[in-house]
DODREN-862575 format. One record per residue (C-alpha): residue number from 1; x, y, z. Coordinates in steps of 0.2 Angstrom, whole numbers, m for minus. Example, Ala and Ser with C-alpha at 12.3 -4.5 7.8 and 13.67 -1.06 7.14 Angstrom:
# DODREN-862575
   nr     px     py     pz
    1     62    m22     39
    2     68     m5     36
END
This chain:
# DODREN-862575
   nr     px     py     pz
    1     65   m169   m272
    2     82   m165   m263
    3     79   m163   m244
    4     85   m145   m244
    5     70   m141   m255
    6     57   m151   m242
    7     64   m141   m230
    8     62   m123   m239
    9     43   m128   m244
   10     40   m131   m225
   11     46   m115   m220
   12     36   m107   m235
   13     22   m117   m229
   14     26   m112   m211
   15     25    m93   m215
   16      8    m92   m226
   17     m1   m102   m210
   18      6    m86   m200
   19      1    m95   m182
   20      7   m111   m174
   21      3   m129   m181
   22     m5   m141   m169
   23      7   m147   m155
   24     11   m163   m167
   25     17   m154   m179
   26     37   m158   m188
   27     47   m148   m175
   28     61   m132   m181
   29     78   m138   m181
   30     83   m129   m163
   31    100   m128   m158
   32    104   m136   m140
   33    112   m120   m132
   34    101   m105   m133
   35    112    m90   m138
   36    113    m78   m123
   37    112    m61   m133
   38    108    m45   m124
   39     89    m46   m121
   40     78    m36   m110
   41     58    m35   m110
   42     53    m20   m120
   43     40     m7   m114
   44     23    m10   m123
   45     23     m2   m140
   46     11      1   m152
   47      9    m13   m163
   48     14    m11   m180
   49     17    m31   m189
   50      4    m46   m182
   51      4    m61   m186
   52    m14    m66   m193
   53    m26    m75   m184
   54    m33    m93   m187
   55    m48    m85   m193
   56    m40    m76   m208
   57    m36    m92   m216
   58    m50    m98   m224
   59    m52   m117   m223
   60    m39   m120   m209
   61    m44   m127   m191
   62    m26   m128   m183
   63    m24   m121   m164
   64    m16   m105   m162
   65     m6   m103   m150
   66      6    m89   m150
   67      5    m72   m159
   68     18    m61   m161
   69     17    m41   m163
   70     33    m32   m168
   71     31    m14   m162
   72     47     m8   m170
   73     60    m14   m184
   74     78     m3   m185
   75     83      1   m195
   76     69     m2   m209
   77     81      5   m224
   78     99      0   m222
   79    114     12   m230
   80    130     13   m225
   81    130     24   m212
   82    116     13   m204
   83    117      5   m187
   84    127    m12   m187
   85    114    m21   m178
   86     96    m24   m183
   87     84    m23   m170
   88     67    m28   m166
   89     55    m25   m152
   90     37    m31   m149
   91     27    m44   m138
   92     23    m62   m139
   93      4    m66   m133
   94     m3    m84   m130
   95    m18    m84   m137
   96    m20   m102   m135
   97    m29   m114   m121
   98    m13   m120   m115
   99      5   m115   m106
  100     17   m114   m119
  101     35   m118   m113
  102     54   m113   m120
  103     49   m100   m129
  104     63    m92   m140
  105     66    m80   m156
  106     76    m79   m170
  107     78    m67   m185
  108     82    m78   m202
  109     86    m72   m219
  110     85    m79   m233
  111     95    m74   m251
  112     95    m60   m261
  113     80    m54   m273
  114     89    m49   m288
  115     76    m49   m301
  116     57    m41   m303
  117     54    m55   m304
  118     58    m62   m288
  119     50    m47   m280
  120     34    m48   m287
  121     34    m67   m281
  122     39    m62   m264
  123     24    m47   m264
  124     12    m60   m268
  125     19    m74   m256
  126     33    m74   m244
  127     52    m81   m253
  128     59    m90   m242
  129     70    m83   m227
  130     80   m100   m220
  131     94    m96   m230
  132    106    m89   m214
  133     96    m98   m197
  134    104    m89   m182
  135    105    m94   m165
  136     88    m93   m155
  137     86    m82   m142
  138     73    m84   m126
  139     62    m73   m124
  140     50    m81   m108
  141     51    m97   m100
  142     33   m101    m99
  143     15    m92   m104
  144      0    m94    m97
  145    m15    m93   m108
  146    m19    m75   m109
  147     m1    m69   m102
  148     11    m58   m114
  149     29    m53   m114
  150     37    m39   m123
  151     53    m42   m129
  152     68    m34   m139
  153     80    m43   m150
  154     93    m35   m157
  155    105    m45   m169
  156    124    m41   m179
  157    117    m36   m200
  158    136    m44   m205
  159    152    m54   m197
  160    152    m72   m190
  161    143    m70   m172
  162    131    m85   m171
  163    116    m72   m172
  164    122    m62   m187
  165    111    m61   m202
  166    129    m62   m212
  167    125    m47   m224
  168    140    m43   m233
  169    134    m36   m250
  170    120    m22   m254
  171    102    m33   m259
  172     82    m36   m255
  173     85    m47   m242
  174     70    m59   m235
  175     70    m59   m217
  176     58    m69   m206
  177     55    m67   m186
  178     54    m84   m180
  179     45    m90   m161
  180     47   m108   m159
  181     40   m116   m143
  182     32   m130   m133
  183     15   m132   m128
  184      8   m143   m114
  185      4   m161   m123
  186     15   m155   m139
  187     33   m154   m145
  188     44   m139   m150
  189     39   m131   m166
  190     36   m114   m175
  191     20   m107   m167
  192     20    m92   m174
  193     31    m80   m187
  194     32    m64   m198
  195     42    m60   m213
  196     45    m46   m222
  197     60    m38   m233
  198     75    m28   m228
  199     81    m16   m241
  200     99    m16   m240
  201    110     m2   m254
  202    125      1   m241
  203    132    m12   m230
  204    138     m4   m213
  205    156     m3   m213
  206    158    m12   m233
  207    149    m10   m249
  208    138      3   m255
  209    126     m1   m271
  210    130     12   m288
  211    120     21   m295
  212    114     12   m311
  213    115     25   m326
  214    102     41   m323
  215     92     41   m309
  216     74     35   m306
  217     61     48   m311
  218     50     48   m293
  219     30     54   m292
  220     19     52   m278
  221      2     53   m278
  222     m6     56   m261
  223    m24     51   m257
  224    m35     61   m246
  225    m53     51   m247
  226    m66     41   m235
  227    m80     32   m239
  228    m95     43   m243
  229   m103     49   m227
  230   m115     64   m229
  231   m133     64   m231
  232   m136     81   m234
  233   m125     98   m232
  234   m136    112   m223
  235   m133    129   m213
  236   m126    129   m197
  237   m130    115   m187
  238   m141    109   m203
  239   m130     97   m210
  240   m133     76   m209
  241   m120     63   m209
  242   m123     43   m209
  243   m111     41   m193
  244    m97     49   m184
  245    m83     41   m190
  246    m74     57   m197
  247    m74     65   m181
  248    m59     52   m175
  249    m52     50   m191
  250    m50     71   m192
  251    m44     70   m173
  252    m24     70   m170
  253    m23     52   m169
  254    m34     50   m183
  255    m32     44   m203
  256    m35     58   m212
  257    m24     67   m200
  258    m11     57   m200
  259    m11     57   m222
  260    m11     76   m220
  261      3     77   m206
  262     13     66   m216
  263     11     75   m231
  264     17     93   m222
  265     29     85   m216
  266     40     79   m233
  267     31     94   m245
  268     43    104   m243
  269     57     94   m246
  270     47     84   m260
  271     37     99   m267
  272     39     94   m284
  273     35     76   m284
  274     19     77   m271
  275      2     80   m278
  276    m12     78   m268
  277    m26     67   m274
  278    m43     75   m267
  279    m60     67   m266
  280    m70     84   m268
  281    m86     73   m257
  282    m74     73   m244
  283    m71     92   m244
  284    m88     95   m243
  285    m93     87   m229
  286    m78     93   m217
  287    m84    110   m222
  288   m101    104   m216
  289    m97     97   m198
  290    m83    113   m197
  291   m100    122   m195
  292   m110    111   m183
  293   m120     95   m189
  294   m130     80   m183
  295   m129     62   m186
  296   m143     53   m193
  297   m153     49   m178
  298   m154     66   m172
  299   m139     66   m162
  300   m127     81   m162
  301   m108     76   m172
  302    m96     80   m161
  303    m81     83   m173
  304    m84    101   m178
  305    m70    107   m170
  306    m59     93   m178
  307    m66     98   m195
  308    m63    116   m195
  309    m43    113   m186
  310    m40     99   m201
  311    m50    111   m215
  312    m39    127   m211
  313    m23    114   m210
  314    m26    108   m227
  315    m29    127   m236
  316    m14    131   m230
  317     m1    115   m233
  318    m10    115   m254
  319     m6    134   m256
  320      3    134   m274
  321      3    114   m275
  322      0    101   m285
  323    m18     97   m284
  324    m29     82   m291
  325    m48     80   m292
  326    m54     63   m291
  327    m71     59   m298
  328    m85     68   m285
  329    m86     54   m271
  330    m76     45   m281
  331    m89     38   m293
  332    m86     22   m302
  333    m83     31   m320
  334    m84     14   m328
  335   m103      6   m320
  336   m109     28   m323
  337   m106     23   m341
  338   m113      3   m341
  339   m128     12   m333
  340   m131     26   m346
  341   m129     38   m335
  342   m120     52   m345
  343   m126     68   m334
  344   m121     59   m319
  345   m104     54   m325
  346   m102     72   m331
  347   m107     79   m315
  348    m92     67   m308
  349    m79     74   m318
  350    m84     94   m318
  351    m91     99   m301
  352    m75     93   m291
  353    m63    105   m298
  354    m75    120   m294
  355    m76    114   m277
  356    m58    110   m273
  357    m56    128   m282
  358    m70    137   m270
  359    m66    129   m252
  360    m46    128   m256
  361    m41    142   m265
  362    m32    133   m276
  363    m34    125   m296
  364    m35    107   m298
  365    m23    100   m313
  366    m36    102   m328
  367    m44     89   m337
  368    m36     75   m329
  369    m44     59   m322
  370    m38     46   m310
  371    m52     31   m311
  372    m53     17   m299
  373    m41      3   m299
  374    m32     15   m312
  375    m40      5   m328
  376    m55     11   m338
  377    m65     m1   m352
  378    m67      7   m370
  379    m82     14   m371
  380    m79     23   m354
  381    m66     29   m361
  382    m72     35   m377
  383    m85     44   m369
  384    m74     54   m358
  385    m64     58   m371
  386    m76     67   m379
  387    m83     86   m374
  388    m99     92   m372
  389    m97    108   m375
  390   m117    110   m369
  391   m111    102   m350
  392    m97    113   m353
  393    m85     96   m349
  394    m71    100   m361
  395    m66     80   m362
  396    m52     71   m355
  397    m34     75   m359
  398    m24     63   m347
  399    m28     49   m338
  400    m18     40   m326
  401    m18     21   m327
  402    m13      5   m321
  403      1     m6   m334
  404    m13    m19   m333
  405    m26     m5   m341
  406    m14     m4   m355
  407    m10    m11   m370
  408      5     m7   m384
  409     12      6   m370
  410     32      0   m368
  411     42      8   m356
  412     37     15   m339
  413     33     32   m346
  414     20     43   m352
  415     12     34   m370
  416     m1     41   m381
  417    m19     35   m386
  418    m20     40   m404
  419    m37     43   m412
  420    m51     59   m415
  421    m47     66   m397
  422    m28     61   m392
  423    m24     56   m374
  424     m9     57   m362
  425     m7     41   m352
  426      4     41   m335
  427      7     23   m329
  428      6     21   m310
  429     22     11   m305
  430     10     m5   m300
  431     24    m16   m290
  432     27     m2   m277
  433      9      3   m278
  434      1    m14   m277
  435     13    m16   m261
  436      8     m2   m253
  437     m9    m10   m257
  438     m6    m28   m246
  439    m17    m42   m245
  440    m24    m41   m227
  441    m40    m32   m225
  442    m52    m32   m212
  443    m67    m41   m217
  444    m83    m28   m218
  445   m100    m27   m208
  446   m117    m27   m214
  447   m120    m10   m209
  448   m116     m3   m229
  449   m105     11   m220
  450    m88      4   m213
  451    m72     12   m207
  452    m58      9   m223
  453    m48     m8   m225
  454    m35     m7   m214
  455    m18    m10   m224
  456     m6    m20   m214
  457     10    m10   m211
  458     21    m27   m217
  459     13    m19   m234
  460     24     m3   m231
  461     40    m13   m227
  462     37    m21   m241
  463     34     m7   m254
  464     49      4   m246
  465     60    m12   m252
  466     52    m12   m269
  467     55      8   m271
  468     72      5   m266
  469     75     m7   m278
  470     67      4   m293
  471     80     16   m289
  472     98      7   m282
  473     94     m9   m295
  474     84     m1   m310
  475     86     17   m312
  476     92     21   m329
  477     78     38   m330
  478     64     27   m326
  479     46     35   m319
  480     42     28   m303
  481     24     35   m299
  482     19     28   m282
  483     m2     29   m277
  484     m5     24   m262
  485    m23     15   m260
  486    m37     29   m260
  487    m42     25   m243
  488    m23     23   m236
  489    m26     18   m219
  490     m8     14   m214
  491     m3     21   m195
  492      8     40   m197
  493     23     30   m194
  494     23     18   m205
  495     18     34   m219
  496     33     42   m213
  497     45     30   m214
  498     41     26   m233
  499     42     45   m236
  500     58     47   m225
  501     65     32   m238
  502     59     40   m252
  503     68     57   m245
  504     86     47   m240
  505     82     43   m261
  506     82     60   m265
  507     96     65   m257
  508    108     54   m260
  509    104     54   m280
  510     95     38   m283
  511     79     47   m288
  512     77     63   m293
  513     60     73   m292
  514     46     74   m307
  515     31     84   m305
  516     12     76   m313
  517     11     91   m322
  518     25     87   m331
  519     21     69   m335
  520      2     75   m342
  521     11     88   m353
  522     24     79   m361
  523     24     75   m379
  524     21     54   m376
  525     37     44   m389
  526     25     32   m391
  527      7     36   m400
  528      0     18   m400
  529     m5     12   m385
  530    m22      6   m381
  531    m36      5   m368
  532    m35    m14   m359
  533    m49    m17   m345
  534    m45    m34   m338
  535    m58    m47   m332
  536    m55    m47   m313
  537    m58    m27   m314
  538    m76    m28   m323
  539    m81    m42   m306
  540    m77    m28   m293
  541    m88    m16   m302
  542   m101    m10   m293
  543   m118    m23   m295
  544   m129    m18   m309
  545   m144    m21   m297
  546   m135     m6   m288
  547   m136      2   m304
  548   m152     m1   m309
  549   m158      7   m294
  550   m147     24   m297
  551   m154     24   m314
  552   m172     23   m308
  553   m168     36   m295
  554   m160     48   m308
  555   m177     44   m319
  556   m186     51   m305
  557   m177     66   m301
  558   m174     70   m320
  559   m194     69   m323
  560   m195     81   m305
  561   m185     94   m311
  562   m193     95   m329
  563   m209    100   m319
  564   m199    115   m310
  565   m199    133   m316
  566   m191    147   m306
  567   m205    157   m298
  568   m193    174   m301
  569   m174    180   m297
  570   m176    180   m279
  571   m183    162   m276
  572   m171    147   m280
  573   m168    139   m296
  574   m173    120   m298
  575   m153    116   m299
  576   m154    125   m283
  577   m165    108   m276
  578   m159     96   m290
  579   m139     93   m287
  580   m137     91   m269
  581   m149     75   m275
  582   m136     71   m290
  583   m122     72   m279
  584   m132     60   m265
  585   m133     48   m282
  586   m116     50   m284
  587   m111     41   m268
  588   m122     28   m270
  589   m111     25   m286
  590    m95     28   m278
  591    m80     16   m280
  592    m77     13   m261
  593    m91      2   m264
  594    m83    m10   m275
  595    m84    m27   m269
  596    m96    m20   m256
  597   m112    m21   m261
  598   m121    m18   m245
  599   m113     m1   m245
  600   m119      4   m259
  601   m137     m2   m256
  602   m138     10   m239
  603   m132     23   m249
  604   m144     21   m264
  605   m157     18   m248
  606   m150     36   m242
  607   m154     44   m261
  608   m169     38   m261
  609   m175     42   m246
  610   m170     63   m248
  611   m179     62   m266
  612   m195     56   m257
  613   m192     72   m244
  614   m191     82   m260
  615   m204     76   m267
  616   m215     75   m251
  617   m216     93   m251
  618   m231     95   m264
  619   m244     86   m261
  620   m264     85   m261
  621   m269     92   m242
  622   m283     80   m235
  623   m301     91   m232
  624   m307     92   m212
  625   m325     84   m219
  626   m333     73   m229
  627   m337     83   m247
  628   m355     83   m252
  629   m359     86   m272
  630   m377     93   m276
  631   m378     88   m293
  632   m372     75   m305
  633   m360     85   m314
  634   m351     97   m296
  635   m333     95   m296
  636   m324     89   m284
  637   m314    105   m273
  638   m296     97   m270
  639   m282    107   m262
  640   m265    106   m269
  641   m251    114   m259
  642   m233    115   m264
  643   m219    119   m249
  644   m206    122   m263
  645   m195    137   m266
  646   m199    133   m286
  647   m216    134   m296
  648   m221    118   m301
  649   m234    109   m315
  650   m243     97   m307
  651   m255     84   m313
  652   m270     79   m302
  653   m273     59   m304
  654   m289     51   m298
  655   m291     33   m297
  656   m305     24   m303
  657   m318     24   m292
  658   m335     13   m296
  659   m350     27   m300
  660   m339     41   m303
  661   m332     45   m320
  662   m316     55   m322
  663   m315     70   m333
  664   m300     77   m341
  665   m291     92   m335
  666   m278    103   m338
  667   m262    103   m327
  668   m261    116   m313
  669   m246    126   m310
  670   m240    129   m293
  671   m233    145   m286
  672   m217    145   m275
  673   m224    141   m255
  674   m242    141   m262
  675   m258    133   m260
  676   m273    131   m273
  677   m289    124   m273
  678   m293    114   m288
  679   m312    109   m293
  680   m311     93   m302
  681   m324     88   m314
  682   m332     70   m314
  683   m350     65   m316
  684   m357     55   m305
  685   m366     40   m312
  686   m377     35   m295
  687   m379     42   m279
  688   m370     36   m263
  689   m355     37   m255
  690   m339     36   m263
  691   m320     34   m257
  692   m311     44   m269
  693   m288     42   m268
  694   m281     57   m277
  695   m265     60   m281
  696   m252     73   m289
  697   m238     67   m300
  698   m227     78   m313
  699   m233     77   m332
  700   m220     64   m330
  701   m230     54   m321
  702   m217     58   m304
  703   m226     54   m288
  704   m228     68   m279
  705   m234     68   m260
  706   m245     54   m254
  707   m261     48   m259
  708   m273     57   m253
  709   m293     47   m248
  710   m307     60   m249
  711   m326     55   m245
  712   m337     60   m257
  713   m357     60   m256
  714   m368     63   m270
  715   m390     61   m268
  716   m389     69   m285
  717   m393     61   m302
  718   m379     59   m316
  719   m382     68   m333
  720   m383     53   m339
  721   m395     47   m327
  722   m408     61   m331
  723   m410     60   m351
  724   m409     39   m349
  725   m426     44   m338
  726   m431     58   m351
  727   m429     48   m365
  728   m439     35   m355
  729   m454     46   m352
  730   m454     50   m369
  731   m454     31   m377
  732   m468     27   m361
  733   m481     43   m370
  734   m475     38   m387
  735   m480     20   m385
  736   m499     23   m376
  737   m503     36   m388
  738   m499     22   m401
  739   m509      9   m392
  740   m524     20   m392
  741   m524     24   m410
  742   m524      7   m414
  743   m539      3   m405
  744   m550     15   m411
  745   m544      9   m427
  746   m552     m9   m422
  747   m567     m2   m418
  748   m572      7   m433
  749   m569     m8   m444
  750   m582    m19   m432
  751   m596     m7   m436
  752   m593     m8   m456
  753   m599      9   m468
  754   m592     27   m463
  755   m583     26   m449
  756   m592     36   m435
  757   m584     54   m430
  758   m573     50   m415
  759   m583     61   m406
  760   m596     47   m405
  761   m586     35   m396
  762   m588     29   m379
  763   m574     24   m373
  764   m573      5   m365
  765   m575      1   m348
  766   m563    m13   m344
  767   m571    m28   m334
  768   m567    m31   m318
END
């Protein structure tokens, strides 16, 4: 291996680390004269690129030394009319246990990415960026541990200057911030570095990239979802969330705020090509804490405020847009269908558009589904396809879907999925979406209900270069439908800035706009594509344990509402009490939960625990006193009370009790609110004491209420008791009559001739 090859696979090497090497380490070719380029400590920024800690690389125990933050990169999109300089502002932090000396920067770059190729191999690892190594330039002297210094760099994008990047032609160009320094005990090496990719279609003061035939076809789909947070939605002040955490995401320095300022601000320029993709869970449980809630605990939210100044923000910025429902709490389609649970995955799919319809004011694009990770297996996908005319679900029409989710489907526009019910598939665009995606994530707590990955804004940098090449590189009428992740959790800035690019696209010519609609509605050139589920898909499903406890659940609640009538037009129906449970069922199905299976157990733990609130409100009412039976056959009085706005049938369940025997009985039928006293028959077999447990279920056999211990006494004989004694005293007369007869028999056969008159007869003393 040449030695120019060692050195690139260091560098690589270098850069996937993202820290410093231990102070032994090869040392970065530094020149001996630090270039003097015009440098002057920056004022703190917020951060916006990081190098990675030590602990984000699994299996490595190298020291970190140094990590650098770069608050600012300019300009992020070169064209010609950009800047002539790059420049890059941030700090340097020791975050090791020793002074680190000489410490000095430079921006490298490496050649151009020319192929899809090449860009998907830099998306999934870093390309190498030693290809031009400038000048370094000093940023400190010396740092303590703990000390920081905030720098600005700013370097020539073209020309011969010993800091240029020497960018003379339009490109994707790797470039890689580079801090080399000394610690104590240790030589000069790389302790830290960041790269990233510089989209370049117009080089300042020279050449400007063509357009290549017509012009990319743009889409943007963009999210507004959270992780399932509500408990229950009640009146004023009623409502129950798991935490607080929407509060300071719907505050102005928030994440969903920030998704919805972003999106007023581009709409109107991009009012074709932006759809928003709403989680309908999410709309209710703003419209919950807009009206005053509490968070589980008891303790008053303090985000209704927030809520009701975001709600009113969103109705007004959707008026006459594109809309999209996504699956209510954005269910896991695919693990509804593995788990049989048809009602509930219809429920998913139809009570989200009437929601969006009812808070908004506006109609969600019909029939049209966007499943997690955008792939679907088949038998997901057949069922969805098909109505149900009695659910009134009308089937699926369009779907949009990952390439991966798709097989037979050339091209990058819509395809058909032939068969009894005919499908439009839209293909997300994955390279720019999957960018937007990243790879960093914060790991996740045990709590089950965690803020949303965070996507390292390198990611965004990264994608705006993969847009830019779909449309100065590519073109030729292509559809570029970017979706970023659901839970976007990007900093505003860094959401602007890939709009802004997206805008600077627009204008100049390289994309043009195309609306959802028009991608669903379109007659597909190709009719033969089919459904692909892909292994690595099916392994973030959520668990079937998970699964198995939604199904027992829905079990449950299904056999509860069987038992429920309406008591008349003015008191509630049971769908009235039922489907705030389905919808608490459908989060503890909900696709934020993939890969994260303690969420989904608190919020199957959530479910459960408002079904057994439901179901705790009929119930057997214990007696003040001991009851006292005064015959064998009494019944026993139990009270049965029911607290529901519904009538209900209700069967009373005695255990097996030793010297009581159960008799059958019909079951009751509870009014609305009422109360009833029930006389349950049994016989008792002795008399005693007796500790009886009775219960209500649902003819189902639903639990309903607790277990109930009554205390009954009995002094009286069982029926069967008395005619075992009856028959006794009968078999007792019986024999001694027999006995008698026989006697007198004897004695007339002693005496021999007529037998005497049995009036004669004495009879015989016994002896003492």
């Amino acid at each position: 291996m040449s030695a120019r090859k060692l050195f690139c696979t260091a560098a690589v090497a270098a850069f996937l680390a993202v820290l410093a090497p231990p102070a032994g380490a090869v040392e970065q070719a530094q020149p001996d004269d630090v270039d003097a380029l015009p440098f002057m400590p920056a004022p703190a920024a917020t951060q916006v690129w990081a190098t990675r800690s030590l602990s984000a690389q699994p299996g490595q125990q190298q020291q970190q030394f140094l990590r650098l933050d770069i608050g600012q990169l300019t300009p992020r999109f070169v064209t010609s009319d950009s800047p002539a300089t790059v420049k890059i502002t941030g700090k340097i932090v020791n975050v090791g246990d020793r002074k680190v000396s000489d410490i000095v920067l430079r921006l490298e770059r490496g050649e151009p990415l020319d192929s899809e190729d090449d860009l998907r191999k830099a998306l999934r690892e870093p390309a190498a960026a030693e290809f031009i190594q400038p000048k370094f330039t000093e940023v400190a002297r010396e740092l303590q541990p703990g000390q920081q210094q905030d720098f600005t760099l700013e370097v020539p994008l073209r020309g011969s200057a010993p800091t240029s990047l020497a960018i003379d032609q339009p490109g994707i160009y790797p470039i890689l911030a580079n801090i080399n320094g000394k610690p104590d005990y240790g030589g000069q090496a790389r302790l830290a570095a960041l790269s990233t990719l510089l989209p370049v279609l117009g080089v300042p003061g020279g050449e400007t990239k063509g357009k290549p035939g017509a012009p990319a076809k743009l889409t943007v789909l963009w999210p507004i979802a959270d992780q399932p947070r509500l408990v229950r939605a009640g009146g004023e002040g009623q409502s129950e969330l798991v935490d607080d955490e929407l509060a300071s995401s719907l505050a102005t320095t928030g994440r969903l705020y920030g998704l919805l300022q972003a999106y007023e601000q581009f709409i109107a320029s991009m009012s074709t090509s932006m759809c928003l993709a709403i989680d309908p869970d999410l709309l209710r449980t703003v419209q919950a804490m807009s009206t005053g809630y509490k968070i589980r605990g008891g303790i008053e939210g303090r985000g209704k405020a927030e809520a009701k100044l975001w709600l009113d923000r969103l109705k007004l910025a959707v008026r006459g847009r594109c809309v999209v429902a996504l699956p209510y709490a954005d269910a896991d389609l695919v693990a509804l269908n593995r788990a049989k649970l048809t009602n509930m995955r219809t429920l998913a799919l139809t009570d989200g558009p009437k929601l969006i319809q009812q808070i908004l004011g506006v109609q969600p694009l019909p029939d049209f589904v966007w499943p997690e990770d955008g792939v679907l297996d088949q038998q997901t996908f057949d069922e969805l396809v098909t109505p149900l005319p009695e659910q009134k679900y009308t089937g699926m029409k369009s779907v949009l879907l990952d390439p991966a989710g798709l097989a037979d489907a050339p091209g990058t526009g819509p395809v058909g999925i032939a068969g009894q019910h005919p499908v439009t598939a839209v293909k997300i665009d994955s390279m720019v979406s999957d960018a937007l995606q990243g790879s960093a994530s914060r790991p996740r707590t045990l709590s089950g209900v965690t803020t949303p990955v965070e996507n390292q804004p390198v990611s965004v940098q990264n994608a705006l270069s993969v847009l830019v090449f779909r449309a100065g590189w590519q073109g030729d009428g292509r559809n570029v439908l970017v979706t970023p992740p659901r839970r976007w959790n990007a900093p505003l800035t860094e959401m602007t800035e890939f709009l802004s690019a997206a805008q600077r696209l627009l204008a100049s010519g390289y994309v043009t706009q195309t609306g959802l609609e028009e991608l669903t509605t379109a007659t597909p050139p190709v009719a033969t594509a089919k459904i692909a589920y892909p292994p690595e898909a099916g392994a973030r499903e959520i668990s079937s344990t998970v699964a198995d406890e939604v199904t027992r659940q829905s079990a449950q609640l299904n056999g509860l509402v069987a038992s429920m009538q309406q008591e008349d037009s003015e008191h509630a129906a049971p769908a009235d009490l039922a489907d705030p449970l389905w919808l608490g069922l459908l989060r503890a199905m909900s696709g934020a939960w993939r890969s994260n299976e303690d969420g989904a157990r608190s919020a199957a733990n959530i479910s459960q625990a408002e079904l057994n609130s439901l179901t705790g409100m009929v119930g057997v009412t214990p007696p003040a006193s001991p009851i006292l039976l005064g015959s064998g056959d009494s019944p026993i009085p139990v009270t049965i009370t029911n607290k529901l706005d519904v009538r209900v049938t209700v069967r009373i369940v005695l255990a097996d009790t030793p010297g009581i025997r159960k008799l059958d009985l019909a079951d009751q039928v509870l009014p609305a609110r009422g109360e009833r006293v029930v006389r349950v028959p049994v016989e008792v077999l002795r008399s005693g004491r007796f500790p009886v447990n009775v219960r209500l279920t649902t003819p189902e056999g639903v639990a309903l209420g607790d277990t109930v211990k009554l205390e009954v006494s009995s002094s009286a004989y069982g029926t069967i008791t008395v005619i075992v004694t009856v028959i006794a005293a009968i078999a007792l007369v019986l024999l001694s009559g027999r006995r008698i007869y026989k006697r007198v028999r004897a004695r007339n056969g002693e005496g021999g001739g007529d037998a005497p008159s049995i009036e004669n007869v004495t009879p015989e003393k016994s002896s003492a």
